[in-house]
KESELUM-832376 format. One record per atom (N, C-alpha, C): chain; z, x, y. Coordinates in steps of 0.02 Angstrom, whole numbers. Each point is the difference from the previous one (the first is absolute). Layout:
<recs>
unit/z/x/y
A/Z/X/Y
...
</recs>
This chain:
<recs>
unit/z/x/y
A/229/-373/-423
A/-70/-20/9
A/-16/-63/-40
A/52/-31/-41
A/-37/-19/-58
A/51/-72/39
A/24/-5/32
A/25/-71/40
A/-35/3/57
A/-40/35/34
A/-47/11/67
A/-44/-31/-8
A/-48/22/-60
A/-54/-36/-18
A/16/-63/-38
A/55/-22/-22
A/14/-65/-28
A/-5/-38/56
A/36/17/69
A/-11/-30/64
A/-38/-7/34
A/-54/42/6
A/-72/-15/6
A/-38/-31/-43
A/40/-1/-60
A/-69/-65/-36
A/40/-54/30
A/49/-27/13
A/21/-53/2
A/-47/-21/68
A/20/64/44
A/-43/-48/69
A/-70/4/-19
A/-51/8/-39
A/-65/-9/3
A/6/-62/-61
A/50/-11/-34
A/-2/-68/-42
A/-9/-40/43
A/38/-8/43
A/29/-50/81
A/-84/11/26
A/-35/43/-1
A/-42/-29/39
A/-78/-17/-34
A/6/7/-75
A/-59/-15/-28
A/25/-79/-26
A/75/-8/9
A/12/-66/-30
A/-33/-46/50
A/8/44/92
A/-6/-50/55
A/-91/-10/-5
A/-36/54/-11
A/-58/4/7
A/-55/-39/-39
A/50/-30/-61
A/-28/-42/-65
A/16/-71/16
A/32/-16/44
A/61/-66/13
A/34/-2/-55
A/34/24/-35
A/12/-7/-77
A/81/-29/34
A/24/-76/-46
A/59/-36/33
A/46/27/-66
A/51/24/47
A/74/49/-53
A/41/-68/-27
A/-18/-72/21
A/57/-44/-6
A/-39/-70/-40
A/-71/10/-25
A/-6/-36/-44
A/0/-19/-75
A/-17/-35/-23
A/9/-11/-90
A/-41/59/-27
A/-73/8/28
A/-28/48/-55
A/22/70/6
A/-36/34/-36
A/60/93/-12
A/-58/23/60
A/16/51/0
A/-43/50/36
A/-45/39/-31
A/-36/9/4
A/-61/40/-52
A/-37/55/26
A/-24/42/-51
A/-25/61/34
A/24/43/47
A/63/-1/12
A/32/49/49
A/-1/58/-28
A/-48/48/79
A/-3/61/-34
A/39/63/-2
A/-5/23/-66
A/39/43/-34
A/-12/83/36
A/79/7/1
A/3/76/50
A/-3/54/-61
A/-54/57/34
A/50/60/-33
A/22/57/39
A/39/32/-1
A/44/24/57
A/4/80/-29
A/-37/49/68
A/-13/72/-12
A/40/19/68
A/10/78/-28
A/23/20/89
A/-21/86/-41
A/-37/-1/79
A/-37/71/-26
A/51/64/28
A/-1/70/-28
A/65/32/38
A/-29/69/-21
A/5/40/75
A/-43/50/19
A/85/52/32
A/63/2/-31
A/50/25/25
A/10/72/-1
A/31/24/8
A/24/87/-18
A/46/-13/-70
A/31/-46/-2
A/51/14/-69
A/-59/-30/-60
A/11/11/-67
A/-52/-7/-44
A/51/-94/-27
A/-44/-14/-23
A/23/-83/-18
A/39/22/-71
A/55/-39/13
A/47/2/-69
A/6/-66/-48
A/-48/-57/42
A/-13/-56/-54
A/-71/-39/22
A/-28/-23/-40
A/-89/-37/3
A/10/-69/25
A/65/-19/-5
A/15/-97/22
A/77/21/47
A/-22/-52/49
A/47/-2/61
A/-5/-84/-21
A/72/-18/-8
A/24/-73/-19
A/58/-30/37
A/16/-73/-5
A/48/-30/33
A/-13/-45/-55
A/83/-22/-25
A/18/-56/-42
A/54/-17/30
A/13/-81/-9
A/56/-31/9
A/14/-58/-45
A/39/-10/-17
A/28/-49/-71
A/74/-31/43
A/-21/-61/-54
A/70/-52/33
A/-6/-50/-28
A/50/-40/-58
A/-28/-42/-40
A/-38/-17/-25
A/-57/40/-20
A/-37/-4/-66
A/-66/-4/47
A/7/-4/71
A/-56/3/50
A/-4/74/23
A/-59/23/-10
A/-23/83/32
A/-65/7/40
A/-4/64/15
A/-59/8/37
A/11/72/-12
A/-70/19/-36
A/-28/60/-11
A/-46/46/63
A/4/29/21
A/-65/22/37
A/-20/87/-40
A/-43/11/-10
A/-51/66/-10
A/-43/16/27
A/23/53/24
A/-66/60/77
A/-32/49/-64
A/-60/10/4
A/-21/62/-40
A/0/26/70
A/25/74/-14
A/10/57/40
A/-99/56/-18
A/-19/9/50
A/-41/38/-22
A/-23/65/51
A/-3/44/-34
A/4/83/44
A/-64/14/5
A/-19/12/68
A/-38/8/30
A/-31/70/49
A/77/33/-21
A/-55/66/-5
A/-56/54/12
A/-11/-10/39
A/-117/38/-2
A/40/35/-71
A/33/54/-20
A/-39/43/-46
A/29/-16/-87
A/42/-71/8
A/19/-26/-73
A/-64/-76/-13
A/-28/-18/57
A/-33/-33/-34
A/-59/-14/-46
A/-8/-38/-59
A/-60/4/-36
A/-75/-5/33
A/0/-39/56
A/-57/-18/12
A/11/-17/82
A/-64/75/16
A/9/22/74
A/-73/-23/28
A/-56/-59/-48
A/-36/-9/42
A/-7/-45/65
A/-50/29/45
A/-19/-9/56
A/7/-100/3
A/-18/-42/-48
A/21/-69/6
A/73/-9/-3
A/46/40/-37
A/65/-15/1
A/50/6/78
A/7/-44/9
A/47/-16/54
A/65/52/11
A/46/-11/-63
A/59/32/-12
A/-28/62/14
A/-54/22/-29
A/-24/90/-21
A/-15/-4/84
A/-29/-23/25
A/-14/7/84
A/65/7/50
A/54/-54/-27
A/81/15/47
A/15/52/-17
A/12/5/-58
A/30/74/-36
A/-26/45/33
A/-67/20/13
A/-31/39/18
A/6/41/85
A/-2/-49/25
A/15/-34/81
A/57/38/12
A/57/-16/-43
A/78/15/20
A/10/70/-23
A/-42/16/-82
A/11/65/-18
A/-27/66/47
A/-41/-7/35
A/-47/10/51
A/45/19/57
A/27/-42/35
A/44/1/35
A/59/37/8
A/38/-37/-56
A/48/47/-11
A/3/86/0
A/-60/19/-36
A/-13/63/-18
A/-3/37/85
A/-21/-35/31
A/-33/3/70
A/82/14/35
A/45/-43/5
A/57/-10/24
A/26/71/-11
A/1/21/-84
A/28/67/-42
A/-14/26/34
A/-55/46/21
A/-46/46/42
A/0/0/68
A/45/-32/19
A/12/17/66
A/-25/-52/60
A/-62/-45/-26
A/-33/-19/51
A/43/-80/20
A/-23/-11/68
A/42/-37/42
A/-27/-71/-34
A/35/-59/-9
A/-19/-70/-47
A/-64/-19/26
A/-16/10/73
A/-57/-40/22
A/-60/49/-17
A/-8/61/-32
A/-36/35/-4
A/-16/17/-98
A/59/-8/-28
A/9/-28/-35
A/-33/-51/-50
A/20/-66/39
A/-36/-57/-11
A/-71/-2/12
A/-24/41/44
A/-76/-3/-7
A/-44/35/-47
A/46/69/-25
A/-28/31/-59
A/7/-40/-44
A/28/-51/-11
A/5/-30/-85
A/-51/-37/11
A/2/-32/63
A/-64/-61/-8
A/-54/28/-10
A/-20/62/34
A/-67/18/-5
A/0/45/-86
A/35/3/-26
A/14/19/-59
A/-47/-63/-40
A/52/-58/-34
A/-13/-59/-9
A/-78/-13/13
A/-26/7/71
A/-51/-18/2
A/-41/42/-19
A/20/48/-17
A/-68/44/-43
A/-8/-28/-55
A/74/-28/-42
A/0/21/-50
A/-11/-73/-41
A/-18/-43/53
A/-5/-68/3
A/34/-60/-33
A/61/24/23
A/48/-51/14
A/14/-50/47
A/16/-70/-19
A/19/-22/46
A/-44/-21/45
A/-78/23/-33
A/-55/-33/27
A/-6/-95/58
A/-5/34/52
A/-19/-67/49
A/75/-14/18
A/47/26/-20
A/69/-10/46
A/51/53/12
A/-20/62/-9
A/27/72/20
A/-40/21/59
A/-51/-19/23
A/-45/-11/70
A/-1/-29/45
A/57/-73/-13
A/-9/-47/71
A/62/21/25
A/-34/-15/62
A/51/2/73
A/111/-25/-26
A/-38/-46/-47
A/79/-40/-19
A/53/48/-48
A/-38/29/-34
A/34/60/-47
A/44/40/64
A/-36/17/40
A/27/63/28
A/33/-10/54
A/-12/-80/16
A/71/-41/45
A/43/-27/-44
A/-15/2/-51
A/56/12/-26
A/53/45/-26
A/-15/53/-15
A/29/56/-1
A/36/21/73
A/-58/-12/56
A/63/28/55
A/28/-47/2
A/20/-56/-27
A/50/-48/-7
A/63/12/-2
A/-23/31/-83
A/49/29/-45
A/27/39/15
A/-28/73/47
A/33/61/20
A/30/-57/82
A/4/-23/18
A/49/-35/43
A/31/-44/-23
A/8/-29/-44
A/66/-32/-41
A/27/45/-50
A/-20/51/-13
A/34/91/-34
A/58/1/54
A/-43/30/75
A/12/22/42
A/78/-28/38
A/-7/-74/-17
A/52/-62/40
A/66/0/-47
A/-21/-2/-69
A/52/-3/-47
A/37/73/12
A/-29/61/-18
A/35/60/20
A/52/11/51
A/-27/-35/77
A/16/-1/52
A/95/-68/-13
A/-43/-43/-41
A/62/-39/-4
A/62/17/-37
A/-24/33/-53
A/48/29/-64
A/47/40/44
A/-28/66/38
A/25/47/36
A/52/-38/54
A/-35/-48/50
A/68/-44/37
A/55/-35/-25
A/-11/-1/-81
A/60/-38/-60
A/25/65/4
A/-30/59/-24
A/49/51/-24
A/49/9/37
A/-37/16/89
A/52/21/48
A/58/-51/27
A/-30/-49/-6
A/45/-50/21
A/45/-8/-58
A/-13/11/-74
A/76/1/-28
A/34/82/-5
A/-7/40/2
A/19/58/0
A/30/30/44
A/-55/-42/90
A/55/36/59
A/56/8/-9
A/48/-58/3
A/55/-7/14
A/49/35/-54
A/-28/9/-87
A/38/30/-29
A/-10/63/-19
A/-50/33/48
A/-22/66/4
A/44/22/55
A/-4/-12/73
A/31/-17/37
A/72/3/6
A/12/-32/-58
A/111/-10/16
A/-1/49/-50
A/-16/28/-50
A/20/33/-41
A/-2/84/45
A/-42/3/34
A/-16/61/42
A/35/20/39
A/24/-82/57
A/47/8/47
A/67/9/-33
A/21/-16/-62
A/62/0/-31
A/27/91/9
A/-56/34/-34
A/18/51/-25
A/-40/49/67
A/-21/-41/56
A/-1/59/56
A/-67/28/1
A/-65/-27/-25
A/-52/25/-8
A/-62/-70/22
A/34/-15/66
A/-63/-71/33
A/-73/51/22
A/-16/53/-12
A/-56/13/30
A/-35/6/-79
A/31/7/-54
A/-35/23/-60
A/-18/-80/-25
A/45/-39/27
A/-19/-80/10
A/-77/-32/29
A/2/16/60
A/-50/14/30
A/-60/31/-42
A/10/64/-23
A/-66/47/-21
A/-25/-62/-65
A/51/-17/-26
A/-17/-51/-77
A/-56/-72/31
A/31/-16/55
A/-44/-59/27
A/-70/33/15
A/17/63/42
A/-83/17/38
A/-28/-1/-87
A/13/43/-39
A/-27/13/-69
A/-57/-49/-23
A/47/-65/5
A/-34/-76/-54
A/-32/-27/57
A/6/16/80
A/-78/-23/26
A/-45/38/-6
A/21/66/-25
A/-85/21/-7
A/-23/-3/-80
A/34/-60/-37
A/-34/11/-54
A/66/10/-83
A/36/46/30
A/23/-12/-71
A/32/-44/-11
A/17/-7/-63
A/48/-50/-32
A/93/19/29
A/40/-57/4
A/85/37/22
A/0/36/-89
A/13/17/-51
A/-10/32/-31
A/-18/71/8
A/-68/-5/19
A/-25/69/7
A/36/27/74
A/9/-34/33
A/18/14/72
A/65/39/1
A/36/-35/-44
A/77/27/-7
A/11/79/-36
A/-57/-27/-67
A/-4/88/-37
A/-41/43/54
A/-26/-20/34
A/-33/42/82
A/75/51/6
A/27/-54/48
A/48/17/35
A/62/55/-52
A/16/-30/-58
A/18/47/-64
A/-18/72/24
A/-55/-9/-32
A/-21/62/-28
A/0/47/89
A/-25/-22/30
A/20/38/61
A/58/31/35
A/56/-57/-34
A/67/38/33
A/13/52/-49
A/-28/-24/-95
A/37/60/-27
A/-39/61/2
A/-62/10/39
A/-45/57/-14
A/40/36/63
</recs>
C-alpha cells in the first residue's frame, strides 16, 4: 500500500504541477509543493499486526522513505462514532452489512438494511441517499460477481487437465468429471477434491 499511494501522489504531483504551469526545467526551485500524508483505512477479518505499512529503497546514499498510517476502522473499536464522522459512517455501512450477510440475508437485501440503518442513525448524511451510492454498489456486486466468475474459469482451466490426467491415469475419468462439475458450482479445486475424498472414503 505504501508504494500505491506513493504512485498516486506522483500522478496528482503531475497534475497539480500541470494545473499551476509550474516549469520542471528552469533556474528557480519549485515552491510550495504540496505535502502528502498517506492513510489506508482497513475494515478486514484478520486483526492488524502493525500501525505503518512502508516501502524503502536505498542505493548510494540516495533513498526514498514512504509511511502509510494504517487505521482500523471497525464500527465497534472506534473512538468516535459520531453522526459527522465519515469513517464512523463507512464503518457503520459495512458493519451493518456484513452482520446482514452473517444472518443469512441475500447482499441486495442486505445492503439496503445497512443503508437504512445509517440513515437513521445519520450517517453519511446527503450521500447514503443518492441514486449514485446505490449504483454504485450494484456496481460493486457486479464486479464481485465478474471477478468470482473469472477466478473460477482460472481455477478450472488450470486444474482440468491435471485433475483430469491424474484420474484418467489411475482409471477414475468420471470422479474427474464430478471435480470439474464441483468448481462450477462454486467450490474451490481444493474443496472440490476433499468433496470427492471424503466421499469415496465414507
Amino acid at each position: 500500500m505504501a508504494l500505491r499511494l506513493f504512485l498516486y501522489y506522483n500522478e496528482l504531483l503531475q497534475l497539480w504541477i500541470k494545473l499551476n504551469n509550474i516549469n520542471l526545467y528552469g533556474k528557480e526551485k519549485v515552491k510550495n509543493i504540496p505535502q502528502p500524508e498517506f492513510y489506508v483505512v482497513y475494515d478486514g477479518k484478520e486483526s492488524l499486526k502493525e500501525e505503518y505499512s512502508t516501502f524503502q529503497t536505498r542505493h548510494k546514499g540516495i533513498k526514498i522513505d514512504i509511511k502509510v498510517k494504517i487505521v482500523d476502522i471497525h464500527y465497534d473499536r472506534l473512538d468516535d462514532t459520531a453522526p459527522q464522522n465519515a469513517l464512523a459512517g463507512y464503518a457503520c455501512f459495512w458493519h451493518e452489512h456484513n452482520e446482514g450477510i452473517k444472518q443469512g440475508l441475500p447482499k441486495q437485501e442486505s445492503f439496503e438494511a445497512a443503508r437504512q440503518t445509517c440513515i437513521k442513525k445519520g450517517y453519511l448524511s446527503g450521500y447514503i441517499d443518492r441514486e449514485e451510492f446505490i449504483m454504485f454498489y450494484k456496481d460493486f456486486l457486479n464486479y464481485d460477481n465478474q471477478v468470482k466468475a473469472e477466478v473460477r474459469e482460472a481455477a478450472l482451466a488450470e486444474v482440468k487437465a491435471e485433475v483430469r490426467e491424474e484420474a484418467l491415469a489411475e482409471g477414475k475419468a468420471e470422479g474427474a468429471t464430478k471435480v470439474i462439475e464441483l468448481i462450477k458450482s462454486g467450490l474451490t479445486p481444493d474443496e472440490a477434491l476433499r468433496k470427492i475424498t471424503e466421499e469415496s472414503a465414507a
